[in-house]
PABA-515857 format. One record per residue (C-alpha): residue number from 0; residue in three letters; x, y, z. Coordinates in pm, 1 decimal, m for minus. Each point is the difference from the previous one (the first is absolute). Example, Ala and Ser with C-alpha at 12.3 -4.5 7.8 and 13.67 -1.06 7.14 Angstrom:
2
+-----+-----+----------+----------+----------+
!   i !  aa !        X !        Y !        Z !
+-----+-----+----------+----------+----------+
!   0 ! ALA !   1230.0 !   m450.0 !    780.0 !
!   1 ! SER !    137.0 !    344.0 !    m66.0 !
+-----+-----+----------+----------+----------+
END
This chain:
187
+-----+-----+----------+----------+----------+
!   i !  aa !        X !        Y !        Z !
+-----+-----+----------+----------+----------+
!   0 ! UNK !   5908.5 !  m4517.1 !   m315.9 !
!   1 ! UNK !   m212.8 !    338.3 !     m3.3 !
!   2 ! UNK !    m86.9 !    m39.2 !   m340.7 !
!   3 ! UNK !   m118.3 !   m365.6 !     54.4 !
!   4 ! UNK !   m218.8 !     93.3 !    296.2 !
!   5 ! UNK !   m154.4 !    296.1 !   m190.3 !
!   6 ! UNK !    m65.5 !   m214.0 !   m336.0 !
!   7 ! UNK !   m191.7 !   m270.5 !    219.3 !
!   8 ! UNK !   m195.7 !    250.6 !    180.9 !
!   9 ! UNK !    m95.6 !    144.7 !   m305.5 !
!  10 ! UNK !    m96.6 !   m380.1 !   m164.6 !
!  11 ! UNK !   m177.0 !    m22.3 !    361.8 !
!  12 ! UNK !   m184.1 !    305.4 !    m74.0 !
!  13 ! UNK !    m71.0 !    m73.9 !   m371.5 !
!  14 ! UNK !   m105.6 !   m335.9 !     64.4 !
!  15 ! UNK !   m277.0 !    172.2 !    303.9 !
!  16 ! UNK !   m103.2 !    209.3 !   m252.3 !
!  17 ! UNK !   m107.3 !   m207.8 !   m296.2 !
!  18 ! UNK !   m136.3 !   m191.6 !    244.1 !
!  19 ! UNK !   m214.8 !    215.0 !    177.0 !
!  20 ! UNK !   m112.1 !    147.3 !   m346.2 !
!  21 ! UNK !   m113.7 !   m342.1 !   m159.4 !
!  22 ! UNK !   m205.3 !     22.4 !    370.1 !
!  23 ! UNK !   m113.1 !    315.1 !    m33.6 !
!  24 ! UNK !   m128.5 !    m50.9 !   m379.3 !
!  25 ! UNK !   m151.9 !   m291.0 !    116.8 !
!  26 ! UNK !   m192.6 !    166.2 !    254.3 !
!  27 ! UNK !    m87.5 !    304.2 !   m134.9 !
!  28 ! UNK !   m165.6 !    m66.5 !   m354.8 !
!  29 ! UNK !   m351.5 !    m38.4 !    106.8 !
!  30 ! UNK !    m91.8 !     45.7 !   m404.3 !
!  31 ! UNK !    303.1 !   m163.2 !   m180.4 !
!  32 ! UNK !   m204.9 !   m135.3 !   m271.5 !
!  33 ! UNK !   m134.5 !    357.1 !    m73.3 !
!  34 ! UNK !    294.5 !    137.5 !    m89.7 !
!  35 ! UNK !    161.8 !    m94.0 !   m367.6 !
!  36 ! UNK !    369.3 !    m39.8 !     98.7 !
!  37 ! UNK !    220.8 !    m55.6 !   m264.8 !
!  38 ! UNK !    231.8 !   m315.5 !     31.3 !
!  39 ! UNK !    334.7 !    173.0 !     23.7 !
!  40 ! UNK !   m189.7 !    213.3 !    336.5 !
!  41 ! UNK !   m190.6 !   m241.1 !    165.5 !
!  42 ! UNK !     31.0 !    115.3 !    388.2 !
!  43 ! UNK !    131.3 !   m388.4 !    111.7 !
!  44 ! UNK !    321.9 !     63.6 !   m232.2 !
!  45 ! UNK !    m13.4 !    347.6 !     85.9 !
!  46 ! UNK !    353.2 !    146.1 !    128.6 !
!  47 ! UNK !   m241.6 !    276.0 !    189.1 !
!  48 ! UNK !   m310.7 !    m10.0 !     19.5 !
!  49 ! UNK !   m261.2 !    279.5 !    208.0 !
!  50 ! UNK !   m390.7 !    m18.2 !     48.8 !
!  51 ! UNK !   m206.3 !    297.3 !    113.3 !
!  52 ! UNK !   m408.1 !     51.4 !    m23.7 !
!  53 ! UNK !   m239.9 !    232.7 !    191.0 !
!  54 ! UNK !   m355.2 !     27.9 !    m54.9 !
!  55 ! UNK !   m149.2 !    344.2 !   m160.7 !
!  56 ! UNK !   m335.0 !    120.5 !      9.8 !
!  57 ! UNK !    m14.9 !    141.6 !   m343.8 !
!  58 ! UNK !    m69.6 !   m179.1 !   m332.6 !
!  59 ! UNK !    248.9 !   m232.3 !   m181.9 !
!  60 ! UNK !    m17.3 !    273.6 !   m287.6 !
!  61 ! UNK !     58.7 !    280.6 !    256.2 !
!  62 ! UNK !    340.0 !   m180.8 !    149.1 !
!  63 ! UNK !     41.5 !   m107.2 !   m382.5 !
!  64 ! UNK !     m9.6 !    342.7 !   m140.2 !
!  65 ! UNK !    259.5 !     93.6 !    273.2 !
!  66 ! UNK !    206.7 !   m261.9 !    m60.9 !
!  67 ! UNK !     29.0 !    112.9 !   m420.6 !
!  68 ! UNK !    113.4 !    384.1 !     97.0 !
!  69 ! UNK !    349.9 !   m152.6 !     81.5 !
!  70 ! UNK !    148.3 !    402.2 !   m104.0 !
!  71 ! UNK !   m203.2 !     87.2 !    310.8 !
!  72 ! UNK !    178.3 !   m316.2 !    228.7 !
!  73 ! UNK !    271.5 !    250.5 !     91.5 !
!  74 ! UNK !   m252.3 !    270.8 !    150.7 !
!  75 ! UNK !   m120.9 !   m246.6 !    218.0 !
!  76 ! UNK !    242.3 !   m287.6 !     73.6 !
!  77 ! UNK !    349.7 !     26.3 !    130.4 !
!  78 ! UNK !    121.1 !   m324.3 !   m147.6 !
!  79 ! UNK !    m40.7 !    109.4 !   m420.6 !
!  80 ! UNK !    188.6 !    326.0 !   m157.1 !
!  81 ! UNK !     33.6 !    113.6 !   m378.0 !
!  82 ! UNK !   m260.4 !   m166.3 !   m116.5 !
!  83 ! UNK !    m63.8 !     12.6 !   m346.7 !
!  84 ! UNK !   m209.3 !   m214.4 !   m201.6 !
!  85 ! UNK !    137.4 !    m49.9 !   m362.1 !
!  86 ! UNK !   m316.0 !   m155.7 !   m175.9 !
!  87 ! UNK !   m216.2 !    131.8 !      9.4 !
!  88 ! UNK !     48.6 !    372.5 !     40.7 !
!  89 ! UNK !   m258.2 !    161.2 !    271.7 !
!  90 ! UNK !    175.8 !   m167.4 !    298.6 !
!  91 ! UNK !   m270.8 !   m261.7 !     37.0 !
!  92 ! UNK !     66.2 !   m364.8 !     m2.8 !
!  93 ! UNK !   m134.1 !   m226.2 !   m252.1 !
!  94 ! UNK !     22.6 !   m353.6 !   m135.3 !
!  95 ! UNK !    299.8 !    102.4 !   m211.5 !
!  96 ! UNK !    188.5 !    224.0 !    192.1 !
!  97 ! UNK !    382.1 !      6.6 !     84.3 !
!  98 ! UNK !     83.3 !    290.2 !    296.8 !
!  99 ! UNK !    301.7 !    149.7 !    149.9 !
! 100 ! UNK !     46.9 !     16.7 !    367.0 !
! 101 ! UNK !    237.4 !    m52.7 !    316.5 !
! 102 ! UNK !    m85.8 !   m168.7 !    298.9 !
! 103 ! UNK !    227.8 !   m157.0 !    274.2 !
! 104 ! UNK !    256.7 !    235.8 !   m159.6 !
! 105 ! UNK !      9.8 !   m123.1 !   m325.4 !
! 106 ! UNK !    m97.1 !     72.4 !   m340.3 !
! 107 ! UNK !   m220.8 !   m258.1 !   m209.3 !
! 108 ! UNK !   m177.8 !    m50.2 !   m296.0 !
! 109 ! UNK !   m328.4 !   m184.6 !     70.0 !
! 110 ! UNK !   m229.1 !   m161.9 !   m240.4 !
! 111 ! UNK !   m365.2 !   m122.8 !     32.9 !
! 112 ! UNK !    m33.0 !   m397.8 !    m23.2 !
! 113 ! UNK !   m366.2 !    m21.0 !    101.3 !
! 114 ! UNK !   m301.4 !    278.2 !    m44.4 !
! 115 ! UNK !   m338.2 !    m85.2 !    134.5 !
! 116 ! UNK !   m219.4 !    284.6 !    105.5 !
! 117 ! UNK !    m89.4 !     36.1 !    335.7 !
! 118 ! UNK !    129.7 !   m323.3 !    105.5 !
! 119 ! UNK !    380.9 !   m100.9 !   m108.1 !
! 120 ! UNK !    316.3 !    252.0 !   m108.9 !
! 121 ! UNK !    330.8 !   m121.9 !     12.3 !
! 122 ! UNK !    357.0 !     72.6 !   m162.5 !
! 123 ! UNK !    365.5 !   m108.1 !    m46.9 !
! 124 ! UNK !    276.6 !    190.4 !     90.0 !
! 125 ! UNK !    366.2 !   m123.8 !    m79.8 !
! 126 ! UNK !    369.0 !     85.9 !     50.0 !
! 127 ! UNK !    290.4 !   m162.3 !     m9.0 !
! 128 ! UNK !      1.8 !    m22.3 !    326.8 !
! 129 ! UNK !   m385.0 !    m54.4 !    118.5 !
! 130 ! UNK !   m328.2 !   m124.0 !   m186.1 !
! 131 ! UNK !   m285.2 !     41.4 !    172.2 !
! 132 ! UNK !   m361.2 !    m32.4 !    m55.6 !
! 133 ! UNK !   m300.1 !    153.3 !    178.6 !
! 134 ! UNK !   m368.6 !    m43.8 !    m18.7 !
! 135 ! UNK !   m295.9 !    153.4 !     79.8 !
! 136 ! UNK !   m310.5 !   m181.0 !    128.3 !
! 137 ! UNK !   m337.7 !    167.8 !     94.9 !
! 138 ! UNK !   m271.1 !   m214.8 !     97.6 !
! 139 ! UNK !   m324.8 !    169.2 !     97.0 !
! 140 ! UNK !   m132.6 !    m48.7 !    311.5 !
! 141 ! UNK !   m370.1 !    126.8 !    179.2 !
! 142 ! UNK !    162.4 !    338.0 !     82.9 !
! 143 ! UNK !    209.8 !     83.4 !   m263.1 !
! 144 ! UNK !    327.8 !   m244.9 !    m95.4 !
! 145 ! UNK !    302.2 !   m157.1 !    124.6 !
! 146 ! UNK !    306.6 !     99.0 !   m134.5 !
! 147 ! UNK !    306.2 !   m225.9 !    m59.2 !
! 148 ! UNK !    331.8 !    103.7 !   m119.2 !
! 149 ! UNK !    255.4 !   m325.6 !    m20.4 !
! 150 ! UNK !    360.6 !     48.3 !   m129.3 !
! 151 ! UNK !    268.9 !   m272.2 !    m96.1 !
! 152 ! UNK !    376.2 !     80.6 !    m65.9 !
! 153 ! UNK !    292.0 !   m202.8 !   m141.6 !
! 154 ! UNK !    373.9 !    125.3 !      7.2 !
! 155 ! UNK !    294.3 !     76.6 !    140.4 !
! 156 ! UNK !   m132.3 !    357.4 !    189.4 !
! 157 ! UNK !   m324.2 !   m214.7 !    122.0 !
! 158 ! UNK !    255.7 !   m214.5 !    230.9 !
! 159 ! UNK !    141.7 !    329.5 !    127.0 !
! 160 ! UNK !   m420.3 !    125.1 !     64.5 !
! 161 ! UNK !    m23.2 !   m262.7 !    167.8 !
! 162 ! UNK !    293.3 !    m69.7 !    218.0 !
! 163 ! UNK !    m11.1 !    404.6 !     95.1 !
! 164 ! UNK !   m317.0 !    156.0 !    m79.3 !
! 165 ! UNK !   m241.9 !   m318.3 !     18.4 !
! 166 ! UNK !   m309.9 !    190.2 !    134.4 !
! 167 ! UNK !     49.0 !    350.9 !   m228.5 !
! 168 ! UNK !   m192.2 !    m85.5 !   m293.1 !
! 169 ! UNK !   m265.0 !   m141.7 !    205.6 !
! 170 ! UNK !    m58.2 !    326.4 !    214.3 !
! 171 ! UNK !    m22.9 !    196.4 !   m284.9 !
! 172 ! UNK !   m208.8 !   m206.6 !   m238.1 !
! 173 ! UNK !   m216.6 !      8.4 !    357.6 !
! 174 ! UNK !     38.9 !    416.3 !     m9.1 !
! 175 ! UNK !    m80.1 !     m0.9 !   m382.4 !
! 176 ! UNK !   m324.7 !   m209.2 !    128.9 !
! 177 ! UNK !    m90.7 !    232.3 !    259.8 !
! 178 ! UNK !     25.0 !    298.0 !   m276.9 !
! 179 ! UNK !   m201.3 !   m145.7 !   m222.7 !
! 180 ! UNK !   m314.3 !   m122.0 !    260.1 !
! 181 ! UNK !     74.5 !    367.9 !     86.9 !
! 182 ! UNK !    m58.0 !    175.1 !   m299.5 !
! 183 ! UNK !   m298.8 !   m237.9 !   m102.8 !
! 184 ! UNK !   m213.8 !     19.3 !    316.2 !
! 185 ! UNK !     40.4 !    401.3 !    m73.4 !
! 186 ! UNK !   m155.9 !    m42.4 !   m332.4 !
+-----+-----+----------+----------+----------+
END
């Protein structure tokens, strides 16, 4: 009888929570046609799905060049560790680059899907047991830019996220945010 009780509160809880992320997606892409998701990561079928932006008074290619130095990320933000981009070799992003890293305690392989200077920068990471992919958007603005950051997971670990972590990536994409409108006003 336990087990049947705990099963349909977690189907109860589930079912909130897909729910109140097809809600949440809904209400918080204010530029969903600006960003180029691919079909497999479109937020609606998303199994997780987070938004953050925060406006920056610094250039797009200030916030741009920030976002590239992703050996730096770990000097700076608390969510990325062992970063190491493969391809190219000087630790800067490009439109061909695979990197190293861990983040949310665990390792991953990422891989740039889109590359559009000072406006778009997005990549894939997959395991077996999560795919995610996150993109970039900076659209300027009369005092500098607003940054967005939008991620999308599918797999078995994003039900877990969600069911007992579901605002973690979302406070930390918001820290790595924060850093970065940090480090570019200073500039």
């Amino acid at each position: 009888m336990k087990k049947v009780l705990l099963l349909t509160a977690l189907l109860v809880v589930t079912i909130q929570s897909c729910t109140s992320t097809k809600k949440k997606i809904a209400e918080s892409q204010p530029y969903p046609s600006q960003i180029n998701w691919p079909e497999a990561y479109t937020p609606e079928e998303a199994g997780f799905f987070v938004h953050n932006e925060i406006e920056i008074k610094a250039t797009p290619e200030t916030v741009w060049n920030i976002l590239l130095a992703a050996e730096t990320w770990p000097e700076w933000y608390e969510g990325a560790s062992n970063v190491k981009v493969a391809s190219p070799d000087n630790g800067i992003l490009d439109a061909d680059s695979t990197f190293e890293w861990k983040t949310m305690g665990l390792d991953f392989e990422s891989t740039i899907q889109e590359f559009e200077p000072y406006s778009r920068l997005s990549w894939v990471s997959i395991k077996k047991s999560i795919k995610g992919y996150h993109a970039w958007l900076i659209i300027p603005t009369q005092d500098g830019c607003k940054l967005i950051t939008e991620e999308s997971q599918h797999g078995f670990l994003t039900f877990l996220e969600k069911t007992f972590q579901p605002r973690k990536l979302e406070k930390l994409h918001q820290i790595w945010l924060e850093k970065i409108r940090e480090k570019a006003e200073a500039i």
